[in-house]
N, C-alpha and C positions, 0 to 999 in steps of 0.2 A: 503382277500388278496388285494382287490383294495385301500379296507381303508387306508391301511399298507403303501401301496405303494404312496397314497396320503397325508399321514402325513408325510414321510419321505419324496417327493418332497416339501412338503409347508417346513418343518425343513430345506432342503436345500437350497432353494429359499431365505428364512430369514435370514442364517447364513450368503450366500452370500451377499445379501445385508447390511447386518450387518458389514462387512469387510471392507467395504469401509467406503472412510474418509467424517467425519461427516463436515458441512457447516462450516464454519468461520463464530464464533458469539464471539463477543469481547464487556466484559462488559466495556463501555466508561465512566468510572469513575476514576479521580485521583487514582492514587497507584494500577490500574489495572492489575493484568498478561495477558500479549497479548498468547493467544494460539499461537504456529507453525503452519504456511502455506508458502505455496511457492508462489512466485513472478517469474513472466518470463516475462524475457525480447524481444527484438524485435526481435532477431535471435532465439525465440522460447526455447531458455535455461532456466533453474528451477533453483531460487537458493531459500534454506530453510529463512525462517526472521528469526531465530535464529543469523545465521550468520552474519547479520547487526544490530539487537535490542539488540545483548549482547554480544558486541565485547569493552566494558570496554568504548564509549564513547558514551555521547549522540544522539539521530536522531531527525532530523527533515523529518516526513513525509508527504511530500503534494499529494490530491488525488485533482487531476485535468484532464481539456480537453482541447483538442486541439482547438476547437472550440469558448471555452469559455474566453472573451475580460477579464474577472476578471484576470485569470490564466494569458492572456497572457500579461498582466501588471503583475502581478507578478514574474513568473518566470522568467526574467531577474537579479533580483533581489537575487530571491533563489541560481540566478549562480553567482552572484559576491559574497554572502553569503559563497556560497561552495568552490570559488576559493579562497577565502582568510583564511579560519578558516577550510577546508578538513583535516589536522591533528588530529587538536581536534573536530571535530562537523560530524558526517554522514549525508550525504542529501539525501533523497528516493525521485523520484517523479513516483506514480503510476498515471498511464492516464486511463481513465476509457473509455471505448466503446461507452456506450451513444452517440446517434447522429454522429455517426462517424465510423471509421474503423482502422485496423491496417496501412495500407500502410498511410493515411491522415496522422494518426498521427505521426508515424514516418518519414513522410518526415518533417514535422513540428518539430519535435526534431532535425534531422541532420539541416537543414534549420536555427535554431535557435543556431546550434551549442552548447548544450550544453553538458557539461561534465562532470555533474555528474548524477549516475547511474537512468535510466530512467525503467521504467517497465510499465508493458499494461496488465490490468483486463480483459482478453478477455471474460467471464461471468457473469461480474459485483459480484466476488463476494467478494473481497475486499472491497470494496463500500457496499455494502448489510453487512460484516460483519463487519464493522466500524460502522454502522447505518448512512451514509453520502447521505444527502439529495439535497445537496447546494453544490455546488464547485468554486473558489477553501474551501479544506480545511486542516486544517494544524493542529499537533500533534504531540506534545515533548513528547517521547520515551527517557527511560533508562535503561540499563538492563531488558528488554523487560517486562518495566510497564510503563503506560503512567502517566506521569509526570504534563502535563500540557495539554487541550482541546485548542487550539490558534486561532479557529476559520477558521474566512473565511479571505479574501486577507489581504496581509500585506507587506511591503513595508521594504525594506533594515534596517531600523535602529530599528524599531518592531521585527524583526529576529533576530537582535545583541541582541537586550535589554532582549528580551525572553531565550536568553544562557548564561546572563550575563555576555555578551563581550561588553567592550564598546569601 
């Protein structure tokens, strides 16, 4: 009887673990399907990437820190990108935890005033499942396949050129 009752706890034990949702591993090859996971933002809300990688226009997604002098030369730049072409083009910027915290870096976002949609890795596992080693980094998203790998920092007119806005 103990056997019985020992297979059937390890059977449950598995199942449950088995339930839950597996890691974000995203193969980072042109013409990739991005898996669904969720992003949350500073006031602790989930929103699916579905609903921003396949909403019929391209993204550009930067995973960046608040910390990090590359990033903070760059997104300046990702906001004057996003204030002028927000119709046609999505801007993501996921901040990754490393080194840092949620309040730093969100006071560093309001501070910075920027305005488009901002989100915080709070377990790195956006970064982990992007395979992102180096920040910033940036990645053209379309119909939630990555399009183009754009690397690390990149400056206003690299951003135009890479969505074929001139």
């Amino acid at each position: 009887m103990k056997k019985v009752l020992l297979i059937i706890s390890m059977f449950m034990v598995f199942m449950i673990g088995y339930g839950k949702g597996k890691a974000l591993d995203v193969n980072m090859e042109t013409g990739a399907k991005i898996p669904s996971f969720q992003l949350r933002d500073f006031s602790g809300k989930y929103t699916n990437s579905r609903k921003i990688f396949n909403n019929g226009k391209p993204t550009l997604l930067v995973l960046a820190a608040e910390w990090c002098p590359y990033c903070r030369s760059e997104l300046p730049d990702v906001q004057k990108f996003y204030e002028e072409n927000k119709d046609n083009v999505n801007v993501v910027v996921v901040f990754t935890r490393r080194k840092t915290n949620l309040s730093e870096t969100k006071k560093y976002a309001e501070e910075s005033k920027f305005t488009f949609p901002v989100y915080y890795d709070a377990d790195d596992s956006i970064m982990k499942g992007f395979k992102v080693n180096s920040i910033p980094y940036n990645i053209k998203i379309e119909n939630s396949k990555i399009q183009e790998i754009l690397g690390g920092t990149m400056q206003y007119d690299a951003i135009k050129s890479a969505f074929g806005i001139e």
